[in-house]
Each structure stands twice: as structure tokens, then as C-alpha cells.
PDB file of N, CA, C, O and CB in Angstrom:
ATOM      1  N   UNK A   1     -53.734  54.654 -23.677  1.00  0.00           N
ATOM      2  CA  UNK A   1     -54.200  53.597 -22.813  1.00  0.00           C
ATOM      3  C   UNK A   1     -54.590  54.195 -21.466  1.00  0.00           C
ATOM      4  O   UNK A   1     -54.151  55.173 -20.861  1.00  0.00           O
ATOM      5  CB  UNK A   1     -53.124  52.504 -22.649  1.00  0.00           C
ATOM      6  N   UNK A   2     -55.322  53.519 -21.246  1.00  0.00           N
ATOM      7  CA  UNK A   2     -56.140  53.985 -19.388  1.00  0.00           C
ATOM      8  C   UNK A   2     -55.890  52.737 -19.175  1.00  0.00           C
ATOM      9  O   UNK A   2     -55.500  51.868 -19.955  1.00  0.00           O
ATOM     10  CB  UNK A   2     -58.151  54.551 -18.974  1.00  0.00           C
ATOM     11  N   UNK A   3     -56.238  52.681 -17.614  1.00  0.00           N
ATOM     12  CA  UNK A   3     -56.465  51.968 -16.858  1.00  0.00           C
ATOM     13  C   UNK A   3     -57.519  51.046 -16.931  1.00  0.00           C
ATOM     14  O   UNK A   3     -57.360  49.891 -16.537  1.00  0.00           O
ATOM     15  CB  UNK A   3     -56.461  52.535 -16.075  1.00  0.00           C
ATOM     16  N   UNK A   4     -58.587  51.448 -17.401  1.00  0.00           N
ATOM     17  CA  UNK A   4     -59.590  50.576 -17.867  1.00  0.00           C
ATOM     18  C   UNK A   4     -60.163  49.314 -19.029  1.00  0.00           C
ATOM     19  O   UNK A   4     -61.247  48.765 -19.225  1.00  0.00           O
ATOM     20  CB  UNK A   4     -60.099  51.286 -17.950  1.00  0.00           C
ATOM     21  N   UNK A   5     -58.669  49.212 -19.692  1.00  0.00           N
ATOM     22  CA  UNK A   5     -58.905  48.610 -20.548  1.00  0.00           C
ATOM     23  C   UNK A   5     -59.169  46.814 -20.284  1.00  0.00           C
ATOM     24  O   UNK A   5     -59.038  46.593 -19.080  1.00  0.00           O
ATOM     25  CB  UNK A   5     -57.906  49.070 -21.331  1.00  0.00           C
ATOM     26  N   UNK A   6     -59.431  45.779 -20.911  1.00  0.00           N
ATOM     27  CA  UNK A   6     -59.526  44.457 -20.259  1.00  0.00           C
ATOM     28  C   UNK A   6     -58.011  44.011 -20.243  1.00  0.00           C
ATOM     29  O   UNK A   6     -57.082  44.259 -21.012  1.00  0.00           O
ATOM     30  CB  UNK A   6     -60.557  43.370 -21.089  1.00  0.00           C
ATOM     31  N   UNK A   7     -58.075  43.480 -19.423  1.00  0.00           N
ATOM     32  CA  UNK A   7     -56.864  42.437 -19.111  1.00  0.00           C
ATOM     33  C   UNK A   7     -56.139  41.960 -19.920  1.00  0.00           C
ATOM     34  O   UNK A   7     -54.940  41.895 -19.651  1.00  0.00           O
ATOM     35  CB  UNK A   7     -57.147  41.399 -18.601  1.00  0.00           C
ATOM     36  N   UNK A   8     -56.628  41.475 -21.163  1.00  0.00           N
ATOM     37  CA  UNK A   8     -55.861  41.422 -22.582  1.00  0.00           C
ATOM     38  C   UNK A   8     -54.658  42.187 -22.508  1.00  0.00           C
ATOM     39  O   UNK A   8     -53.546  41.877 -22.079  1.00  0.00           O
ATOM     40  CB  UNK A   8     -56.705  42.005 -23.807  1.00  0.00           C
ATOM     41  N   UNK A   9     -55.237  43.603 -23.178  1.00  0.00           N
ATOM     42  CA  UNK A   9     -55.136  45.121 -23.484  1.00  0.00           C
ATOM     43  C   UNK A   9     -53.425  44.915 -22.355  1.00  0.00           C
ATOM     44  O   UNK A   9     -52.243  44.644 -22.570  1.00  0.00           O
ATOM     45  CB  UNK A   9     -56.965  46.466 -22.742  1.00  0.00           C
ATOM     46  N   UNK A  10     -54.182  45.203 -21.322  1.00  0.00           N
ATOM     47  CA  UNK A  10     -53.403  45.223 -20.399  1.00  0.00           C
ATOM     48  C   UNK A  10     -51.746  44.238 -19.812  1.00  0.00           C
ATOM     49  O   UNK A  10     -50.742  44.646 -19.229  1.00  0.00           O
ATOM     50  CB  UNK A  10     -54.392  45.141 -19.726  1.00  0.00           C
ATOM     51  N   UNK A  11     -52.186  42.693 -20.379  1.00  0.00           N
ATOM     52  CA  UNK A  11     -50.723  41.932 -20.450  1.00  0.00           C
ATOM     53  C   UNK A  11     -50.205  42.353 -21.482  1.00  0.00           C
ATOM     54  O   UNK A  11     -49.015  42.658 -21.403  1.00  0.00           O
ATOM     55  CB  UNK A  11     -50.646  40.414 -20.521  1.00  0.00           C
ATOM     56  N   UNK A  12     -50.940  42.525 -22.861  1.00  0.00           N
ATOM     57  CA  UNK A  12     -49.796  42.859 -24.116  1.00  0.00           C
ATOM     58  C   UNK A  12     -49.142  44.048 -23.807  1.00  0.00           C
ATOM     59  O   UNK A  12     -48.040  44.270 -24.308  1.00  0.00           O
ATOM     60  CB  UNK A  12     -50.429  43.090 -25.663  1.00  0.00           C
ATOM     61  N   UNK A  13     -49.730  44.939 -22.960  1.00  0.00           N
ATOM     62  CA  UNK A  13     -48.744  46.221 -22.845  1.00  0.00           C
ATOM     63  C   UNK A  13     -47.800  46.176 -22.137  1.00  0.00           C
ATOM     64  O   UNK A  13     -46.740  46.794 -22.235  1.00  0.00           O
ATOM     65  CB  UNK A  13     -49.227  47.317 -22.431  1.00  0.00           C
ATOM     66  N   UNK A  14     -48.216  45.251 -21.183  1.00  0.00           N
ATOM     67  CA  UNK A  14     -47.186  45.342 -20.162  1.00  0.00           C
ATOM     68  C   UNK A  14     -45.640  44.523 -20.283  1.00  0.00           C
ATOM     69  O   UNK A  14     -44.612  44.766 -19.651  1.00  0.00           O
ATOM     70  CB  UNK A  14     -47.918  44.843 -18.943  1.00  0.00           C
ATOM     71  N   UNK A  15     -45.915  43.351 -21.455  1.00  0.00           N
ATOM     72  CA  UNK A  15     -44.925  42.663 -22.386  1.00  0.00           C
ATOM     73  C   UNK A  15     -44.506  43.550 -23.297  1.00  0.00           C
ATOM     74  O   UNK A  15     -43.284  43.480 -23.432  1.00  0.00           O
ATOM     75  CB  UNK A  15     -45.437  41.495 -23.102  1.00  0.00           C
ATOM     76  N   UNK A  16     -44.919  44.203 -23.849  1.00  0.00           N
ATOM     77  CA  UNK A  16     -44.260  45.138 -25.147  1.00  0.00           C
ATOM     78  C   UNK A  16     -44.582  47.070 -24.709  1.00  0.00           C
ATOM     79  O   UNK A  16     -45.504  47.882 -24.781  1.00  0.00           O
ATOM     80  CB  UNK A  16     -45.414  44.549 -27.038  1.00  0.00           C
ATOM     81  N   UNK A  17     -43.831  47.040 -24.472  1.00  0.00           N
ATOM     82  CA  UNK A  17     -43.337  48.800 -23.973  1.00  0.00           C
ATOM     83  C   UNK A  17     -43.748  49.791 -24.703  1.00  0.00           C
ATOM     84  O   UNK A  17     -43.917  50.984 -24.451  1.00  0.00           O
ATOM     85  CB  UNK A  17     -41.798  49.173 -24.001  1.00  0.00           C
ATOM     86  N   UNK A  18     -43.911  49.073 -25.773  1.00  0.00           N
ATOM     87  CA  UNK A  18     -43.893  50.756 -26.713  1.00  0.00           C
ATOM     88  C   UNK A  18     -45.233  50.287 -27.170  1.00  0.00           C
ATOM     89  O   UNK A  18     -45.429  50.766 -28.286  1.00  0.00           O
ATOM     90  CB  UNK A  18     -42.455  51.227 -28.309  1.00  0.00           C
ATOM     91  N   UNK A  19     -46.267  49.531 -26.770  1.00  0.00           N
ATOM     92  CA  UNK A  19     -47.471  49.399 -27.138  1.00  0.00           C
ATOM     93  C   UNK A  19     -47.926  50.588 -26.444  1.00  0.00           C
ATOM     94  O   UNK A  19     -47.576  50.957 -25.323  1.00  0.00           O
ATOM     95  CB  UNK A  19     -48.111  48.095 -26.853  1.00  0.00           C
ATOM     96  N   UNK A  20     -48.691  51.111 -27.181  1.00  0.00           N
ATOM     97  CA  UNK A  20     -49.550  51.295 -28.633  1.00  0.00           C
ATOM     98  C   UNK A  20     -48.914  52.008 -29.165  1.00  0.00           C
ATOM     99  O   UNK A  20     -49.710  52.447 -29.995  1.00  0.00           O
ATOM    100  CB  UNK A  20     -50.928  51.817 -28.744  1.00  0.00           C
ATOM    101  N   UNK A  21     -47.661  52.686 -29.397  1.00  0.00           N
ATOM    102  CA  UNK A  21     -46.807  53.755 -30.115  1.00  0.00           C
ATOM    103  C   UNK A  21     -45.772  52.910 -31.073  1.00  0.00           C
ATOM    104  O   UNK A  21     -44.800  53.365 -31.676  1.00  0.00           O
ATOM    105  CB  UNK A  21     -45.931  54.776 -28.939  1.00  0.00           C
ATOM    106  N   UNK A  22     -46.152  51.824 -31.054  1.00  0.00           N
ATOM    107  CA  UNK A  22     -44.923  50.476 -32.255  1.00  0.00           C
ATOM    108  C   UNK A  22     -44.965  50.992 -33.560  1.00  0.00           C
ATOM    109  O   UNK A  22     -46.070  51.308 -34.000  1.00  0.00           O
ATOM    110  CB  UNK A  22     -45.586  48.468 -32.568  1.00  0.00           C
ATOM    111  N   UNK A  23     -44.105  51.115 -34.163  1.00  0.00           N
ATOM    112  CA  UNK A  23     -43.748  51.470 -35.252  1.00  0.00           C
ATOM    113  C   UNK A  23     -44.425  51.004 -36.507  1.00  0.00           C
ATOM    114  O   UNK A  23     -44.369  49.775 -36.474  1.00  0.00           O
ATOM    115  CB  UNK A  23     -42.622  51.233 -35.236  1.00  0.00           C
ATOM    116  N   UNK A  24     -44.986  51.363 -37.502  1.00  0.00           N
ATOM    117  CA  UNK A  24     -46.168  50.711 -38.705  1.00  0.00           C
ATOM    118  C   UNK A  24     -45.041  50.495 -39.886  1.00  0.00           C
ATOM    119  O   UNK A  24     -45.458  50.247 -41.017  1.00  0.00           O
ATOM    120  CB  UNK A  24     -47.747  52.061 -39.328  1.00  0.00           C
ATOM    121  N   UNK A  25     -43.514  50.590 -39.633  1.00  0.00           N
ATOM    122  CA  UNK A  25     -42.605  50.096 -40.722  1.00  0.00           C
ATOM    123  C   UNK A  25     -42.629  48.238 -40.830  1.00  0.00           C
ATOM    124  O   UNK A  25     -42.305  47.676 -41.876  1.00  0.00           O
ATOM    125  CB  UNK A  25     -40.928  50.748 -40.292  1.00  0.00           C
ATOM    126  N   UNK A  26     -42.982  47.612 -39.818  1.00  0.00           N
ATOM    127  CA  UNK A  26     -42.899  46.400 -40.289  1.00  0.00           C
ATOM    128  C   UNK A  26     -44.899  45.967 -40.141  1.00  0.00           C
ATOM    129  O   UNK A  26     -45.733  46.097 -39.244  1.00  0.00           O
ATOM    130  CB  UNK A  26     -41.547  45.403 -39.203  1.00  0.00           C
ATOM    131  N   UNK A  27     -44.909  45.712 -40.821  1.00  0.00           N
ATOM    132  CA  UNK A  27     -46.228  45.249 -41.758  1.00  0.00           C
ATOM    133  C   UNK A  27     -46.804  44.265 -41.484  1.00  0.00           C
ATOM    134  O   UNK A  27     -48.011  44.146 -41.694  1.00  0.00           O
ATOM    135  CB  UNK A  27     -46.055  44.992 -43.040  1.00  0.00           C
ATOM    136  N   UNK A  28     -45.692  42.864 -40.679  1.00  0.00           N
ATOM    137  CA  UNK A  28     -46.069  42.023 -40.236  1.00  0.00           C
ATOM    138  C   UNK A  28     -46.176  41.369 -38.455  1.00  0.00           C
ATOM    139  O   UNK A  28     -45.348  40.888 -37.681  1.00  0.00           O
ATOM    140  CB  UNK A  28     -45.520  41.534 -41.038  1.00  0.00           C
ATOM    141  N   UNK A  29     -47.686  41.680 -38.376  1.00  0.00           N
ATOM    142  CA  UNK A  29     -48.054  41.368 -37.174  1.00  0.00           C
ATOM    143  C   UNK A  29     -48.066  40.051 -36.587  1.00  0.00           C
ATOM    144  O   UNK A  29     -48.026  39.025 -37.266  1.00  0.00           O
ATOM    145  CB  UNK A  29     -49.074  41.785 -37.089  1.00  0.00           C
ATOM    146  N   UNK A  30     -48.105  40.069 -35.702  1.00  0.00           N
ATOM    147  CA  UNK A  30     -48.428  38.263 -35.358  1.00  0.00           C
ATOM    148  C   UNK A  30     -49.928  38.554 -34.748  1.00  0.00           C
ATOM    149  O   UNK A  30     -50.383  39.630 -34.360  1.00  0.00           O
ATOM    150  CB  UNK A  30     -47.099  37.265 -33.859  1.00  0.00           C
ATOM    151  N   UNK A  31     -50.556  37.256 -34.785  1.00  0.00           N
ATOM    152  CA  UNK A  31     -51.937  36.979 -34.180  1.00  0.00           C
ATOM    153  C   UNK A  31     -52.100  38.247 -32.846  1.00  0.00           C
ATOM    154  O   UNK A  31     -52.854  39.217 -32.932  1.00  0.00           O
ATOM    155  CB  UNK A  31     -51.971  35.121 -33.511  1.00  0.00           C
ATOM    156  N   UNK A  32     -51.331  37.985 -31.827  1.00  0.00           N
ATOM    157  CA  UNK A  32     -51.190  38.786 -31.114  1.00  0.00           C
ATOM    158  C   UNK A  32     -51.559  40.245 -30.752  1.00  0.00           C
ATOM    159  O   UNK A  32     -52.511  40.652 -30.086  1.00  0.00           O
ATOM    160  CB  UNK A  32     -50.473  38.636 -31.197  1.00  0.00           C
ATOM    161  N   UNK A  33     -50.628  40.884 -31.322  1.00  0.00           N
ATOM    162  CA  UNK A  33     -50.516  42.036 -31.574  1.00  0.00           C
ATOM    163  C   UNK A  33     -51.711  42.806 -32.267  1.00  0.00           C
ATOM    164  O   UNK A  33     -52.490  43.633 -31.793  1.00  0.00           O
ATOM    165  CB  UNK A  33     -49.455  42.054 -32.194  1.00  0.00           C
ATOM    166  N   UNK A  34     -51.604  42.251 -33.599  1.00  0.00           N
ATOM    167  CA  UNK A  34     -53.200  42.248 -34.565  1.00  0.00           C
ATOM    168  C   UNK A  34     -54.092  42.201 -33.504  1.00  0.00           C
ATOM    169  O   UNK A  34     -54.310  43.408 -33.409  1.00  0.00           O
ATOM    170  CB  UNK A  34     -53.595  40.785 -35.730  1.00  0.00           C
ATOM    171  N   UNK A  35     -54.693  41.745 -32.733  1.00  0.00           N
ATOM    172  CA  UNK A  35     -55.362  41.470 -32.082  1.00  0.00           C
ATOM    173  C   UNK A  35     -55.784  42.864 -30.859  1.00  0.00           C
ATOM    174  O   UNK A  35     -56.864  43.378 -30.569  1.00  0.00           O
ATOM    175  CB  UNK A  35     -54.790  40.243 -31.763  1.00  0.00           C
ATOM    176  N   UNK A  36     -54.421  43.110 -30.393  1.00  0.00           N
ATOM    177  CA  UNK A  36     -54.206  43.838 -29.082  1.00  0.00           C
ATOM    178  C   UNK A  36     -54.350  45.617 -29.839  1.00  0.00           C
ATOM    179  O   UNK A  36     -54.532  46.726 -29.336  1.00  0.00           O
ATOM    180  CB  UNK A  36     -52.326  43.305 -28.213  1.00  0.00           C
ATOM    181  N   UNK A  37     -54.205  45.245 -30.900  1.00  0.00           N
ATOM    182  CA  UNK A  37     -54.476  46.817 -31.711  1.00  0.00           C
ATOM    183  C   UNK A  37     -55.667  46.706 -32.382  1.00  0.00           C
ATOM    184  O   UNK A  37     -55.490  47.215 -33.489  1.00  0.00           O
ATOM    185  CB  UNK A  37     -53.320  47.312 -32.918  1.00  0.00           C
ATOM    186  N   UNK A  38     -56.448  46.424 -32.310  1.00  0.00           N
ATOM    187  CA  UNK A  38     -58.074  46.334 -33.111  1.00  0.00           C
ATOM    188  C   UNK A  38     -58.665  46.020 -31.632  1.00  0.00           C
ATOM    189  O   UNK A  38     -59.891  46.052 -31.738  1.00  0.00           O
ATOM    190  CB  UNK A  38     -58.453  44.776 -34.631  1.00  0.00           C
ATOM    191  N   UNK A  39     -58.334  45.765 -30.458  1.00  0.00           N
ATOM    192  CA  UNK A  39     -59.177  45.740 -29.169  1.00  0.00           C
ATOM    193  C   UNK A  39     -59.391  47.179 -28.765  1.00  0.00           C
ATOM    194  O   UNK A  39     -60.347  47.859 -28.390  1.00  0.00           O
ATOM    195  CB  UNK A  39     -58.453  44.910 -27.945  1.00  0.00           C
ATOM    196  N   UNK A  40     -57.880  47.394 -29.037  1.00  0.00           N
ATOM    197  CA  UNK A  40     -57.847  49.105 -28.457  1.00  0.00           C
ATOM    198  C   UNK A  40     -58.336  50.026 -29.279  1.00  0.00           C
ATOM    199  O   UNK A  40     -58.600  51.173 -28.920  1.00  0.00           O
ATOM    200  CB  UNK A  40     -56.433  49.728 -28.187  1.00  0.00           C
ATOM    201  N   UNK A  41     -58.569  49.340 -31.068  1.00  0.00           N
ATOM    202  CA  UNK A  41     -59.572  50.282 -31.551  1.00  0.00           C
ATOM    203  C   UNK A  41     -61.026  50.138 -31.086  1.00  0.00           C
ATOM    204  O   UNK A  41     -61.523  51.201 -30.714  1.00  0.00           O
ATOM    205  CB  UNK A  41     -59.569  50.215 -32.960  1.00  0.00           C
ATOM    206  N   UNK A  42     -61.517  49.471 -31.048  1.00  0.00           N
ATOM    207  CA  UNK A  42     -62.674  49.101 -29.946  1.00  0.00           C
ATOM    208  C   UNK A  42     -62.914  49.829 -29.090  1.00  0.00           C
ATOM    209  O   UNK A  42     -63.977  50.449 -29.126  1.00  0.00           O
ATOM    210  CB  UNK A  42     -62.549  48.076 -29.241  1.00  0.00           C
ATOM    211  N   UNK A  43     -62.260  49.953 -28.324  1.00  0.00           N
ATOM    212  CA  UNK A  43     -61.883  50.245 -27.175  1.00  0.00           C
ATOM    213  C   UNK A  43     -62.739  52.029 -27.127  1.00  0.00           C
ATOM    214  O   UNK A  43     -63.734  52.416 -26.514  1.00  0.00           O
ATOM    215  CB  UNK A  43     -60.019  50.030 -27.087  1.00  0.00           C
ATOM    216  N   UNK A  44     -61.944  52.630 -27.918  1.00  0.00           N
ATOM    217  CA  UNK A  44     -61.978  53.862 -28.353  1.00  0.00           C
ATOM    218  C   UNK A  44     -63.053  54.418 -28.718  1.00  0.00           C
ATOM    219  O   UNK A  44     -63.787  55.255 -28.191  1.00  0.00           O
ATOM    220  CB  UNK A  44     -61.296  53.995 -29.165  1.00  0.00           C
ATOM    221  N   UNK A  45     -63.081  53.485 -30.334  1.00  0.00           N
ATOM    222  CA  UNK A  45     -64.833  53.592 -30.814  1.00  0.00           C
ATOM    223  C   UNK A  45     -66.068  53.788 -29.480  1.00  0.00           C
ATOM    224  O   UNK A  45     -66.947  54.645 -29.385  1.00  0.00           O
ATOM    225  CB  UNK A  45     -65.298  51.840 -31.685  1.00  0.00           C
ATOM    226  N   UNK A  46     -65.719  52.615 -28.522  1.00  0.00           N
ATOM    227  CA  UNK A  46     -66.414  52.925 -27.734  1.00  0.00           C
ATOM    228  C   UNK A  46     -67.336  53.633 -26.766  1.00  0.00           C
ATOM    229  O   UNK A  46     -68.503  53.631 -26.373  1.00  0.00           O
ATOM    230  CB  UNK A  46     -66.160  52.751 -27.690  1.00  0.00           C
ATOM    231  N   UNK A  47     -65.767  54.452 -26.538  1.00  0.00           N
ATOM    232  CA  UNK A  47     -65.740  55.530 -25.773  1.00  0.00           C
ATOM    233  C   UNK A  47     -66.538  57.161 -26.279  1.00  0.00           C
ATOM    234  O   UNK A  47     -67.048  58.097 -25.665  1.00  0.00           O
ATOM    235  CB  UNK A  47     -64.248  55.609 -25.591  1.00  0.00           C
ATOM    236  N   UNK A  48     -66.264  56.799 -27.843  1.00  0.00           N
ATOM    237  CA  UNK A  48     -66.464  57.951 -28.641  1.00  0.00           C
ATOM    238  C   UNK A  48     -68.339  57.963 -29.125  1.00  0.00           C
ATOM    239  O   UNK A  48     -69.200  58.796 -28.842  1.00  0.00           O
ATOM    240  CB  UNK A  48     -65.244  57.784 -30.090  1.00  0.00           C
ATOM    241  N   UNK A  49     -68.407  57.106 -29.667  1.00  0.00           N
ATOM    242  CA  UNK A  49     -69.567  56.692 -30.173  1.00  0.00           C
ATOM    243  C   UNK A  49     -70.310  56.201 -28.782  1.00  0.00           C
ATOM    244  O   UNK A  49     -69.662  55.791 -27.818  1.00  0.00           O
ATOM    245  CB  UNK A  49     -69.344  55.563 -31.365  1.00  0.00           C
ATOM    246  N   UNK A  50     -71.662  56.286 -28.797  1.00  0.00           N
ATOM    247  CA  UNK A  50     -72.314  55.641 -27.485  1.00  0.00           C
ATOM    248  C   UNK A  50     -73.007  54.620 -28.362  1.00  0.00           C
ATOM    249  O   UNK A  50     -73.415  54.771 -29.513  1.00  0.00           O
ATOM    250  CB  UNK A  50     -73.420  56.689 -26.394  1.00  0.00           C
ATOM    251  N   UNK A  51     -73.072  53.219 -27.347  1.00  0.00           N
ATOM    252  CA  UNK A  51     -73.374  51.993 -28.103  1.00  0.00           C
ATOM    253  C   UNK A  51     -74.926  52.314 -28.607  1.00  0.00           C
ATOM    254  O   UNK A  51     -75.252  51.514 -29.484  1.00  0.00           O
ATOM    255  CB  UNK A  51     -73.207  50.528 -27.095  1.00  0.00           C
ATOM    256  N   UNK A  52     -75.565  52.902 -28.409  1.00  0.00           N
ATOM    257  CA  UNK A  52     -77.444  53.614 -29.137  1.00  0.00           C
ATOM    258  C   UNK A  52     -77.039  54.232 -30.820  1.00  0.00           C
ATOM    259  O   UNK A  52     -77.635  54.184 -31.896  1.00  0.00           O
ATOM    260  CB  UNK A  52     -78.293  55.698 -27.795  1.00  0.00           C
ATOM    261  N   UNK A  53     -76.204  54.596 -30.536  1.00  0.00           N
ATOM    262  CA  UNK A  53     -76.052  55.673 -31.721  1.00  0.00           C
ATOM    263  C   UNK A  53     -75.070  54.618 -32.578  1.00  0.00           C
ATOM    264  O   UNK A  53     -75.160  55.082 -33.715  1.00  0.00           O
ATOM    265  CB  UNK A  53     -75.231  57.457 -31.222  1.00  0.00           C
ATOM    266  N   UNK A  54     -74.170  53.439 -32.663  1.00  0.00           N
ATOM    267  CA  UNK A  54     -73.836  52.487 -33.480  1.00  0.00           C
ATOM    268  C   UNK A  54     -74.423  52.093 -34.551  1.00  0.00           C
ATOM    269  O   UNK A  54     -73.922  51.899 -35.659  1.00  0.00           O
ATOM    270  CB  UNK A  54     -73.736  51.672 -32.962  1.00  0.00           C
ATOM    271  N   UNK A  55     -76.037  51.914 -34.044  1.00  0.00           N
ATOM    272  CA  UNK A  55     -76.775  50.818 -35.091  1.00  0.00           C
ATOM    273  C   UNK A  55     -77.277  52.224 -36.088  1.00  0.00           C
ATOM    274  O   UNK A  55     -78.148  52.025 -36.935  1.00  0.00           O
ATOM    275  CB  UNK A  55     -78.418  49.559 -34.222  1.00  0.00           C
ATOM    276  N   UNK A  56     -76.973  52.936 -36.007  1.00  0.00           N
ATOM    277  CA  UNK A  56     -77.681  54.623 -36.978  1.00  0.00           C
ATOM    278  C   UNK A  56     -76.598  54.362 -38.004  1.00  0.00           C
ATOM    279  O   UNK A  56     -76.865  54.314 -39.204  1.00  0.00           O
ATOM    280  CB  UNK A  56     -77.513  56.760 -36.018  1.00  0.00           C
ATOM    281  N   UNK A  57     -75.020  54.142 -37.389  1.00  0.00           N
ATOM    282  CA  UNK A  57     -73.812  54.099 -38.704  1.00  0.00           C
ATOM    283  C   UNK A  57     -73.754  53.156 -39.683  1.00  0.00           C
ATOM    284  O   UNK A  57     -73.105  53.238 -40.727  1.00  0.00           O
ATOM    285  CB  UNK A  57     -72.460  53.940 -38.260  1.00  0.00           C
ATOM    286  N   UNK A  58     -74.701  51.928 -39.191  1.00  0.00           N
ATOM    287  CA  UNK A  58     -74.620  50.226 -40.051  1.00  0.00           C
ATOM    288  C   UNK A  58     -75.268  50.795 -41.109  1.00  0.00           C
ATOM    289  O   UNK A  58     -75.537  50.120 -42.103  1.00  0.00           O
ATOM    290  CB  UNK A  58     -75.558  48.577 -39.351  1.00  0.00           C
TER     291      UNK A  58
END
């Protein structure tokens, strides 16, 4: 996590401590969470991929 992430990103972490390092033994997410971990994959993709070069992977 950076600093830059949206505000979302940013309350769920700051409620749950060990976000993004939570453990993948329990399986069941809530809306939430699900949510706050597919932003931050986003997030990433983002960073990695430049949004020009996206529509080449579809």
C-alpha cells in the first residue's frame, strides 16, 4: 500500500491492520473486504500496465 490509494483502500486499512497481508485460510470474505482486495488489485494492474497498452490484452 502507498499513500495514494482512494479513500476506500485507505478506511479498510486503517480498520483492519493486517490489510493487505490477511490470511487466505478463511475463504469467506464479506462484501467488504472482497471489495478492498480487487481495488488494490486494480490498483496495481494500474500502475504496472499503462492504461494505452490495456485494450492490446482484451
Amino acid at each position: 500500500m502507498t499513500t495514494k490509494e482512494n479513500i476506500d483502500l485507505q478506511e479498510y486499512a486503517k480498520k483492519n491492520t493486517a490489510f493487505p497481508h490477511q490470511s487466505t485460510a478463511n475463504q469467506f470474505f464479506n462484501e467488504e473486504q472482497f471489495e478492498s482486495y480487487r481495488k488494490l488489485g486494480m490498483n496495481i494492474v494500474d500502475k504496472i500496465i499503462p492504461k494505452h497498452q490495456i485494450s492490446f490484452l482484451i
